[in-house]
VEXDREN-2710 file (C-alpha; in Angstrom, 1 decimal):
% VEXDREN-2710
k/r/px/py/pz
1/UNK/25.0/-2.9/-32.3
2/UNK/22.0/-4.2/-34.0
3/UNK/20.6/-2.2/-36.8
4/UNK/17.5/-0.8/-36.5
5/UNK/15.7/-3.0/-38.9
6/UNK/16.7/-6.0/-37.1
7/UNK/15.8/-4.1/-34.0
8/UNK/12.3/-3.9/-35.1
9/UNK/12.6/-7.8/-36.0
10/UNK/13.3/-8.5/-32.5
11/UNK/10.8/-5.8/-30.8
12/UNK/7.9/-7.2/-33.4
13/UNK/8.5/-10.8/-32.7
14/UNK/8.1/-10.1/-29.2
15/UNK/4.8/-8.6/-29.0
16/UNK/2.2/-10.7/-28.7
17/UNK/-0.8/-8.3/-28.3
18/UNK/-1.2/-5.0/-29.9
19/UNK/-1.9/-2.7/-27.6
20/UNK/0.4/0.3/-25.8
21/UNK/0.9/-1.6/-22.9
22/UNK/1.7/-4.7/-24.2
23/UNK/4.2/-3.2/-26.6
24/UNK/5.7/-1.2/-23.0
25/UNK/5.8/-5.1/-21.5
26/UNK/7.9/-6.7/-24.1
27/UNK/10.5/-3.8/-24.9
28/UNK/11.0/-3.0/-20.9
29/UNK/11.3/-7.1/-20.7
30/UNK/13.8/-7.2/-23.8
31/UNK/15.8/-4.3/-22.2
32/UNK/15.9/-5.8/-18.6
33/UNK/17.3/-9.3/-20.2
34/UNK/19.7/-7.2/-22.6
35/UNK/18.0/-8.7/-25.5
36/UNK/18.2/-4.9/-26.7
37/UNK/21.1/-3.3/-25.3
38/UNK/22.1/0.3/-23.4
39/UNK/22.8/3.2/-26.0
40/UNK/20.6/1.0/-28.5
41/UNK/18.5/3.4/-30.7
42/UNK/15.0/2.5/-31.0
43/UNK/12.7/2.5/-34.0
44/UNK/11.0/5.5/-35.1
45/UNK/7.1/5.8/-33.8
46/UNK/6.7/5.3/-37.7
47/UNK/8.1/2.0/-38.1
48/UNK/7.0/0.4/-35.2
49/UNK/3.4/1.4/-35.7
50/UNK/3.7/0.2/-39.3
51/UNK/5.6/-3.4/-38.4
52/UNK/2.8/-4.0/-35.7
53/UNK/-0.5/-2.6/-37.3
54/UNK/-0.9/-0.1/-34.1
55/UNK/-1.6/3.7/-34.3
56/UNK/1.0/5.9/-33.6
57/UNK/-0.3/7.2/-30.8
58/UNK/-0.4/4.2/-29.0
59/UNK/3.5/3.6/-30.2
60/UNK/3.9/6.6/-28.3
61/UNK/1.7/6.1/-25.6
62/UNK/4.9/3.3/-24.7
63/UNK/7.5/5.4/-25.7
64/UNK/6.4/7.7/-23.0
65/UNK/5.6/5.1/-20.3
66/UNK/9.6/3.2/-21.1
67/UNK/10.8/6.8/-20.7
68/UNK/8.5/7.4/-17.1
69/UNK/10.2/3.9/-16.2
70/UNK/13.7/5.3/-16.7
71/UNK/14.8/2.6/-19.3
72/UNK/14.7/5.2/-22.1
73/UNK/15.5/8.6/-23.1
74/UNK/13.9/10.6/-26.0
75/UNK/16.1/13.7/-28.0
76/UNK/14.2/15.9/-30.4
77/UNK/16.7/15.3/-33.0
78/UNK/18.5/11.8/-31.5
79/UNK/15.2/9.7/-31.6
80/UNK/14.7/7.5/-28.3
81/UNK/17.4/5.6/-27.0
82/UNK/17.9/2.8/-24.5
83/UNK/19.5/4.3/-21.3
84/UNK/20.2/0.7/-19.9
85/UNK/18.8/-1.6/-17.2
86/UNK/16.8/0.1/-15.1
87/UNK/18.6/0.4/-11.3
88/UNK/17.8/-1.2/-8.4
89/UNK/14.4/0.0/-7.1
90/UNK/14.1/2.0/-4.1
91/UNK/11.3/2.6/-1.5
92/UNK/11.7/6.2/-2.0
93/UNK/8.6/7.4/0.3
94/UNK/9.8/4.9/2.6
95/UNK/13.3/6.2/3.0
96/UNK/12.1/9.7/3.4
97/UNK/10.2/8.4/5.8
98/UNK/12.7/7.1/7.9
99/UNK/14.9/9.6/7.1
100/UNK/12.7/12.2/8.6
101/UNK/11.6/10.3/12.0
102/UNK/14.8/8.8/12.9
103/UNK/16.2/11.5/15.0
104/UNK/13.3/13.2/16.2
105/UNK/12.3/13.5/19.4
106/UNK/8.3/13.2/18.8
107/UNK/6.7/11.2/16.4
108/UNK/3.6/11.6/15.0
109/UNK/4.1/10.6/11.6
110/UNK/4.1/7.1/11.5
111/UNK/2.3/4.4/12.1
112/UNK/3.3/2.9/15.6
113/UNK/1.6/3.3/18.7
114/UNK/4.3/5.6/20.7
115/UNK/3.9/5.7/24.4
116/UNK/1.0/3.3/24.9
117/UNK/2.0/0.6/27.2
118/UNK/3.0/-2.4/25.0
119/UNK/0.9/-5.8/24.8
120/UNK/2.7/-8.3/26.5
121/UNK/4.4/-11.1/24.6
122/UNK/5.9/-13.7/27.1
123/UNK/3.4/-15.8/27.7
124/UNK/2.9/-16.8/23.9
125/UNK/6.2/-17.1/22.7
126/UNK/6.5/-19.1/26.2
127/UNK/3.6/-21.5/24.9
128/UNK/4.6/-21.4/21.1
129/UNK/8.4/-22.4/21.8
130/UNK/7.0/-25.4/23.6
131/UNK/4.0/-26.7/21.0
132/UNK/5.0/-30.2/20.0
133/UNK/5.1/-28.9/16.1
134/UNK/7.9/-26.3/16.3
135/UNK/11.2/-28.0/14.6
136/UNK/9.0/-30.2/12.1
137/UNK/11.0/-29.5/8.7
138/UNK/8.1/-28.5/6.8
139/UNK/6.6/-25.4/5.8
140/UNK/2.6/-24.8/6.5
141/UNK/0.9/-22.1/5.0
142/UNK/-1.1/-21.3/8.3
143/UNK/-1.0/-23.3/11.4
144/UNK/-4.2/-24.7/12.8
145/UNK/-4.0/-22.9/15.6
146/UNK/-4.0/-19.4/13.7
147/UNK/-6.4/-20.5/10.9
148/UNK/-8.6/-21.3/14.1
149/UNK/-7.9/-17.9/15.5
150/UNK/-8.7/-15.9/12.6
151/UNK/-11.6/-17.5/10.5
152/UNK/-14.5/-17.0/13.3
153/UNK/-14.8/-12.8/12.6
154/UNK/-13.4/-13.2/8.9
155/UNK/-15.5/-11.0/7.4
156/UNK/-16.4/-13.8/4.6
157/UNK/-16.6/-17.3/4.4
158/UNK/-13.5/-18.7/2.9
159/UNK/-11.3/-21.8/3.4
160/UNK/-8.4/-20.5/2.0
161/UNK/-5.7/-18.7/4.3
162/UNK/-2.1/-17.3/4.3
163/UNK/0.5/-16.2/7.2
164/UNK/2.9/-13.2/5.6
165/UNK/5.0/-11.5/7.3
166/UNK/2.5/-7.9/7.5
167/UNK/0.4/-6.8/5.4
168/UNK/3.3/-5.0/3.1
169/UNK/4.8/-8.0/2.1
170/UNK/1.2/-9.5/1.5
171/UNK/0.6/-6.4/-0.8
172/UNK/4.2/-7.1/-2.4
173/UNK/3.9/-10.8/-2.8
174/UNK/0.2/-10.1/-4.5
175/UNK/1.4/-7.1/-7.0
176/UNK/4.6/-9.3/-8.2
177/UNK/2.5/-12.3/-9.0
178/UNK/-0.5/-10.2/-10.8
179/UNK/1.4/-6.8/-12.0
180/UNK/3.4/-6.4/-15.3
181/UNK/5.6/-3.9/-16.2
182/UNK/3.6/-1.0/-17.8
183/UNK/0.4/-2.4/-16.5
184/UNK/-1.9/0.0/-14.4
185/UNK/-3.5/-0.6/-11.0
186/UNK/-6.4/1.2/-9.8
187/UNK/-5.3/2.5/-5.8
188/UNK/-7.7/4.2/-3.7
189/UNK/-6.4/7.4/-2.7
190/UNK/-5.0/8.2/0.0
191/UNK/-3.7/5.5/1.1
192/UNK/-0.6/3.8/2.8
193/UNK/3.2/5.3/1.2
194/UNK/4.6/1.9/0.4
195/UNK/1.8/0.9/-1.7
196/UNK/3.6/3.7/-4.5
197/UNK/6.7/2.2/-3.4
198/UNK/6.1/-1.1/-4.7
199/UNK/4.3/-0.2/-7.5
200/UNK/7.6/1.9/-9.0
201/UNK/9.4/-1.3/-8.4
202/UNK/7.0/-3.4/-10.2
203/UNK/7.3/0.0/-12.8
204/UNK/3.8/-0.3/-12.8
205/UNK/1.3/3.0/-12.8
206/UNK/-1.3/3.9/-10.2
207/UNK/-4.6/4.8/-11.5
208/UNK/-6.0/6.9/-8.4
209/UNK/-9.6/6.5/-7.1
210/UNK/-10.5/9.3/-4.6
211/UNK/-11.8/8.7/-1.4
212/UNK/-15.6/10.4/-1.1
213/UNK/-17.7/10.0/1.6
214/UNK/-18.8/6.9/0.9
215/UNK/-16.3/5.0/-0.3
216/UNK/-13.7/5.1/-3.4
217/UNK/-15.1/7.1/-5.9
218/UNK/-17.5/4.5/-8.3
219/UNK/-16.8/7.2/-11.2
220/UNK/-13.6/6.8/-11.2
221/UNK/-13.5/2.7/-10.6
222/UNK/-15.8/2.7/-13.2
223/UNK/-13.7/5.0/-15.9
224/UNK/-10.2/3.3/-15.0
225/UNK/-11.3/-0.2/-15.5
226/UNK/-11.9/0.8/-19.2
227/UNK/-8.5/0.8/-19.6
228/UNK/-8.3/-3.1/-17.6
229/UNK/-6.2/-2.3/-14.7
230/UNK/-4.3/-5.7/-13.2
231/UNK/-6.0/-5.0/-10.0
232/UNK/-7.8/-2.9/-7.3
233/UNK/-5.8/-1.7/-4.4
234/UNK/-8.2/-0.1/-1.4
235/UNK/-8.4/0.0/2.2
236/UNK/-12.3/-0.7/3.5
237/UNK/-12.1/-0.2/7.3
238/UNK/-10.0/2.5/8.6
239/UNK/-8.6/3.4/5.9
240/UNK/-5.2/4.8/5.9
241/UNK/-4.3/8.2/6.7
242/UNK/-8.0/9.4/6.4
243/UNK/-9.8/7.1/8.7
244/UNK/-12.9/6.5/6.7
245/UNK/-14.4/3.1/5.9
246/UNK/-17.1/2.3/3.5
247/UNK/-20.7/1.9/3.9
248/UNK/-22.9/-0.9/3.0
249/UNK/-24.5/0.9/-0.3
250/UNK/-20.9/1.5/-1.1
251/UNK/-20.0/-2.3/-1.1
252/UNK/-23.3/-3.3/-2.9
253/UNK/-23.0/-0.8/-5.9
254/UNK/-18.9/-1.5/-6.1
255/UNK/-19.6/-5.2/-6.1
256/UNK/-21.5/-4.2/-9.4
257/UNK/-19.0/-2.4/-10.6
258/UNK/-16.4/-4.9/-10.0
259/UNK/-18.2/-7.9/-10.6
260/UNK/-16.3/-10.2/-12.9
261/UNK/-13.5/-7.8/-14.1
262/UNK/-10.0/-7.6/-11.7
263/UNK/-8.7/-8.7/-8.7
264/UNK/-9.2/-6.5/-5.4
265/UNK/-6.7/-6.6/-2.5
266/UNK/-7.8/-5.4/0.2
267/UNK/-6.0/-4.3/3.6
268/UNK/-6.9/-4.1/7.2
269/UNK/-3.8/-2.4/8.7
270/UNK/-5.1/-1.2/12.0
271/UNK/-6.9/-4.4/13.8
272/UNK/-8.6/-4.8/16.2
273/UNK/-9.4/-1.2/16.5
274/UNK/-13.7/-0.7/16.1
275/UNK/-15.2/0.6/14.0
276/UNK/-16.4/-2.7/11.1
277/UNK/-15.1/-5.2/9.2
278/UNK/-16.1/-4.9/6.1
279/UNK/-15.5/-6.4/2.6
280/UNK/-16.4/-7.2/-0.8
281/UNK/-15.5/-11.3/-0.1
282/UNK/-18.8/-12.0/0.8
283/UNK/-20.1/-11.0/-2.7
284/UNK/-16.9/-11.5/-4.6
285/UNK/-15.7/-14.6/-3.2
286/UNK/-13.4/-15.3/-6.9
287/UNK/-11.9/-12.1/-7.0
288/UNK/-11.1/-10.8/-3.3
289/UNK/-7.7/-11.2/-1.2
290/UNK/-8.5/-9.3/2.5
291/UNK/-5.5/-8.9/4.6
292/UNK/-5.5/-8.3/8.2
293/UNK/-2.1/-7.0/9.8
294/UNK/-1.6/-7.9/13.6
295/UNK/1.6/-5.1/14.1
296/UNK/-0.2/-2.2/15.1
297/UNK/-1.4/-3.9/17.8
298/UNK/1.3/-6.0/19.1
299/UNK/4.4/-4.2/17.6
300/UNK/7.1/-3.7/14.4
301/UNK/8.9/-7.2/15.8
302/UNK/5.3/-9.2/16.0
303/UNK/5.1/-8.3/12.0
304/UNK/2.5/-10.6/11.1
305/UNK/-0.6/-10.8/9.0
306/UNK/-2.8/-13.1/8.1
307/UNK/-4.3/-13.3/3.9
308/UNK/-7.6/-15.3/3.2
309/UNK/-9.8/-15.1/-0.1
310/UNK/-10.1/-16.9/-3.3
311/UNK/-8.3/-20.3/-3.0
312/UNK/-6.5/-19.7/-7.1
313/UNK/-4.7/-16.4/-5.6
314/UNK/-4.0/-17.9/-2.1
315/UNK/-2.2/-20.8/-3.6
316/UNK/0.1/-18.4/-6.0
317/UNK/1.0/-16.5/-3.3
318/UNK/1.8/-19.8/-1.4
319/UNK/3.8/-21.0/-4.3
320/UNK/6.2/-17.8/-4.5
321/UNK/6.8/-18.5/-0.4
322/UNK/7.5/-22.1/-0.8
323/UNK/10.6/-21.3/-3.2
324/UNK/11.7/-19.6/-0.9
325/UNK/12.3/-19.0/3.3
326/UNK/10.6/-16.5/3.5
327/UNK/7.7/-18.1/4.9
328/UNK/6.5/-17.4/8.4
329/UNK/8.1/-19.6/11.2
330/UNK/5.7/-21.8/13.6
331/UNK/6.8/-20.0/16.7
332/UNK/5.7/-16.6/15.3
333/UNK/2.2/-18.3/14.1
334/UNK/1.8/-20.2/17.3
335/UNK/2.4/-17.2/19.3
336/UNK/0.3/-15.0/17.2
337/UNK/-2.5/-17.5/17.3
338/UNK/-2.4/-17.6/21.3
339/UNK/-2.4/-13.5/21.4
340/UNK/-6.0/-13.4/19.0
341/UNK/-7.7/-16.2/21.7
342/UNK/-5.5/-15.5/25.2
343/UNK/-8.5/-14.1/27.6
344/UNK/-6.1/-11.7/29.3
345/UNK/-4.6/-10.7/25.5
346/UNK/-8.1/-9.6/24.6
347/UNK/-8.8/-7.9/27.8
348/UNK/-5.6/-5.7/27.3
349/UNK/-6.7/-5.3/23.6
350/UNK/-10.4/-3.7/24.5
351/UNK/-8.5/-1.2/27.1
352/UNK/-6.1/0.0/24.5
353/UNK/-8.8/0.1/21.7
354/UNK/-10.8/2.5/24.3
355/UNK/-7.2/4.2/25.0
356/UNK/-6.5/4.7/21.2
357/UNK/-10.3/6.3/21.0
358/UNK/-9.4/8.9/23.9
359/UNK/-6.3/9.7/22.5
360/UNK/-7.8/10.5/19.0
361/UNK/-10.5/12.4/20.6
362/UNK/-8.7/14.3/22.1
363/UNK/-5.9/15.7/20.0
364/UNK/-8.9/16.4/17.8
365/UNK/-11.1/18.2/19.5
366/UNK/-7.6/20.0/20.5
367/UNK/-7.3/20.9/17.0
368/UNK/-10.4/22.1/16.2
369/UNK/-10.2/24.4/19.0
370/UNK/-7.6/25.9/17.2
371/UNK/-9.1/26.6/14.2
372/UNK/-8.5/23.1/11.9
373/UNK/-11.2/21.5/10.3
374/UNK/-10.7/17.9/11.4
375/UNK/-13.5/15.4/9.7
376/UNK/-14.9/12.5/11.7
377/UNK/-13.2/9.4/11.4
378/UNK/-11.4/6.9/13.1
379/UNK/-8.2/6.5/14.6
380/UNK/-5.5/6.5/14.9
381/UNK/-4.5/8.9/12.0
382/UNK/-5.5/12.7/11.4
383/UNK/-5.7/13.4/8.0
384/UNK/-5.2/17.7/8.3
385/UNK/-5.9/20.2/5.7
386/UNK/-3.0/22.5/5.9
387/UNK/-1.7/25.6/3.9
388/UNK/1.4/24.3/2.7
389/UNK/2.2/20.4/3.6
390/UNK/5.9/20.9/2.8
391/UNK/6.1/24.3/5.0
392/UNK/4.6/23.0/7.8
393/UNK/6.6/19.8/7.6
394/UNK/9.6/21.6/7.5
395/UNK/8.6/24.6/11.0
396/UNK/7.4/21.1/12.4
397/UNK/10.6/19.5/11.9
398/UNK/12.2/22.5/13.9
399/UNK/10.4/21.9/16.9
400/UNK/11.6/18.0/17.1
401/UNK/8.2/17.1/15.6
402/UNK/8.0/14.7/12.5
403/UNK/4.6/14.8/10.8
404/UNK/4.3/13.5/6.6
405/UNK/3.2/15.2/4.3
406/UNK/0.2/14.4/2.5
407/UNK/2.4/13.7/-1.2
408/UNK/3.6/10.7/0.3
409/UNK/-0.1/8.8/0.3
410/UNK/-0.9/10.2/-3.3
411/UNK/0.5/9.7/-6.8
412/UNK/1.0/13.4/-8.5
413/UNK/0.5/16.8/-7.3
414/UNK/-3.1/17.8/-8.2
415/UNK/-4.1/17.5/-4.7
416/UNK/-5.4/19.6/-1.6
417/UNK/-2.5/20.4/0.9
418/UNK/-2.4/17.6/4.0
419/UNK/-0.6/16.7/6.4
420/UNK/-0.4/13.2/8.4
421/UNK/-0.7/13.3/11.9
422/UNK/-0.7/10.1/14.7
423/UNK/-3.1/11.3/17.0
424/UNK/-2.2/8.1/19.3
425/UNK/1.0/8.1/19.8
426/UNK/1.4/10.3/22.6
427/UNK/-0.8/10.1/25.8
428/UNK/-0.4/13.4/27.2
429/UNK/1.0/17.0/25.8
430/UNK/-1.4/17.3/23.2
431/UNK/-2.6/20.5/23.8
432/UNK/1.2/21.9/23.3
433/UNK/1.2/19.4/20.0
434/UNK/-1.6/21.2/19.1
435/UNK/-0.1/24.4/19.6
436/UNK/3.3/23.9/17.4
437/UNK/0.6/22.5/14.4
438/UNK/-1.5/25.3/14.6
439/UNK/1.9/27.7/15.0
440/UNK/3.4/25.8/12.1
441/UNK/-0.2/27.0/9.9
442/UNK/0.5/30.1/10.6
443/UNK/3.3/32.1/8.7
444/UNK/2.8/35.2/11.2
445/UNK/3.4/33.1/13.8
446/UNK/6.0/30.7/12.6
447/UNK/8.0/33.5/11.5
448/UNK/7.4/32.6/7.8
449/UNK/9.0/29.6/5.7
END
């Protein structure tokens, strides 16, 4: 066991900038490669502030971040000790996730599109198994023929595009290559479940921005850059689970804002539904990646999407993928490319956009009638104030229904009471759907918790 003087040696030698969460980088790196092993005490606060020139709050300030990560474990009297490598990450909301939908009969937590009649898919896997390309040997970042499909309503000029497989493992891919451990990202909140889910893994902190009726709250952006997040994490169009997008004096004042500082990665999870395309590309062409996902549309097994913005964090993101197979196949881009310019694709894509709409409407207006306050936004997602999230989750859950609750799409627990709700996924009943959520709100009703 290394003494503690030669402990501070090693932890010293590896910082290279003195600041809390560089400190939190190198000692979560030196415990991860053993270089400080489990049970290991650390140094007091004291002497590491001392040995590095940094105030003792800011020794702290990573004390308490290695201990949020799980790598250490603080006793008034023991001092802080190493617990050991960290275990494997989990996609905790995830998991829940799946643990509460898979056996219930309705769905109307997650994001798929339930009973709506399913785009077909034969005709372009028929065409892409017979393009002259599939079999070549080597790896493309985007076909032609998808590069074609997508760049004409790109909603900026760029050159620069990449096929993932969704827009989750775009959002992975991007975080791993740009996010250190202890680092902070600024994440408009609410958003998508996984995006907490991958940040945990990266042991990485969210920095929430509210949603306000505009957009992201420009306070906020403007207070958590101060402390220089790695990047911006936001959803511009239909955003996830709230529905709201952002408006054009919102995109001019946060290109202001932003201009210069971080990365932004933004997502597009539920095309081609109306409603804009809008993005902050067009004024910040160095510092925006926009990802559109195709899988709402076309289904889990057509998990596609489709990244374009500056060429420097394209090519990154490209390098990762070439190490690797994880790149996506020809026949899956050749088939998506022929589904985003197939005549009768786009035909059946403009009847389920208007079927999506009806749906939404309608379970809204449903819900209102009862009593809920349901904002105006866009589909397919209702974003419901309830009394208790976890209550009516749980009367839900009784009645075969699966809704989430709202502490999956926020960090923390300072926030209003919500519930998730897929308003498209079933075409008829939805007055009865109605009727078990508004029983669920009800205690008299639902005979209590």
């Amino acid at each position: 066991m290394e003494t503690e003087a030669a402990l501070l040696t090693t932890i010293t030698r590896a910082v290279t900038l003195r600041t809390a969460a560089a400190l939190t980088r190198a000692v979560a790196d030196l415990i991860s490669t053993g270089g400080i092993p489990p049970h290991a005490r650390l140094p007091t606060i004291r002497a590491v502030s001392d040995s590095l020139g940094m105030s003792r709050s800011a020794v702290g300030q990573a004390w308490r971040e290695l201990q949020a990560q799980g790598l250490v474990e603080s006793k008034r009297r023991g001092g802080t000790t190493v617990i050991g490598q960290p275990t494997p990450p989990h996609a905790k909301r995830y998991e829940s996730m799946i643990r509460a939908s898979i056996t219930m009969p309705v769905d109307l937590g997650n994001l798929w599109c339930g009973d709506m009649p399913p785009i077909d898919l034969s005709r372009a896997f028929d065409y892409a198994v017979r393009h002259p390309d599939v079999g070549n040997q080597f790896a493309q970042q985007i076909t032609p023929e998808l590069r074609d499909a997508v760049s004409p309503d790109w909603p900026f000029h760029t050159e620069s595009f990449l096929a993932t497989h969704g827009a989750i493992d775009a959002l992975e891919m991007s975080l791993a290559a740009l996010v250190r451990p202890g680092d902070r990202v600024a994440v408009a909140v609410p958003t998508i479940a996984r995006v907490f889910d991958i940040l945990e893994s990266l042991s990485a902190t969210p920095v929430p921005i509210p949603w306000e009726e505009a957009g992201p709250s420009l306070k906020d952006l403007r207070r958590a850059l101060i402390g220089k997040p790695a990047a911006f994490v936001y959803q511009p169009n239909r955003s996830l689970p709230n529905g709201r997008s952002v408006t054009q004096e919102w995109m001019a004042e946060a290109a202001e804002v932003l201009n210069g500082t971080i990365p932004v990665l933004e997502m597009d999870q539920t095309w081609p539904l109306g409603g804009g395309s809008s993005s902050l590309g067009s004024r910040l062409p160095e510092q925006v990646l926009h990802t559109r996902s195709f899988n709402f549309a076309f289904g889990a097994d057509m998990r596609q999407a489709v990244v374009g913005g500056n060429s420097r964090l394209t090519d990154v993101l490209w390098n990762r993928l070439s190490y690797s197979s994880r790149y996506v196949s020809r026949i899956m881009q050749l088939a998506q490319a022929y589904l985003l310019t197939d005549p009768d694709t786009l035909a059946a894509l403009r009847a389920w956009d208007t079927e999506i709409h009806r749906r939404y409407r309608t379970f809204a207006e449903a819900l209102r009638r009862r009593g809920h306050e349901v904002e105006e936004a866009s589909p397919p997602l209702i974003w419901l104030r309830v009394p208790d999230e976890h209550s009516v989750c749980t009367r839900l859950s009784t009645r075969g229904i699966v809704v989430h609750p709202g502490s999956f799409f926020r960090p923390g627990a300072r926030w209003e009471q919500r519930i998730s709700v897929n308003a498209a996924a079933r075409g008829t009943g939805l007055e009865e759907l109605a009727d078990e959520i508004a029983a669920a709100c009800d205690p008299r009703l639902a005979g209590g918790a």
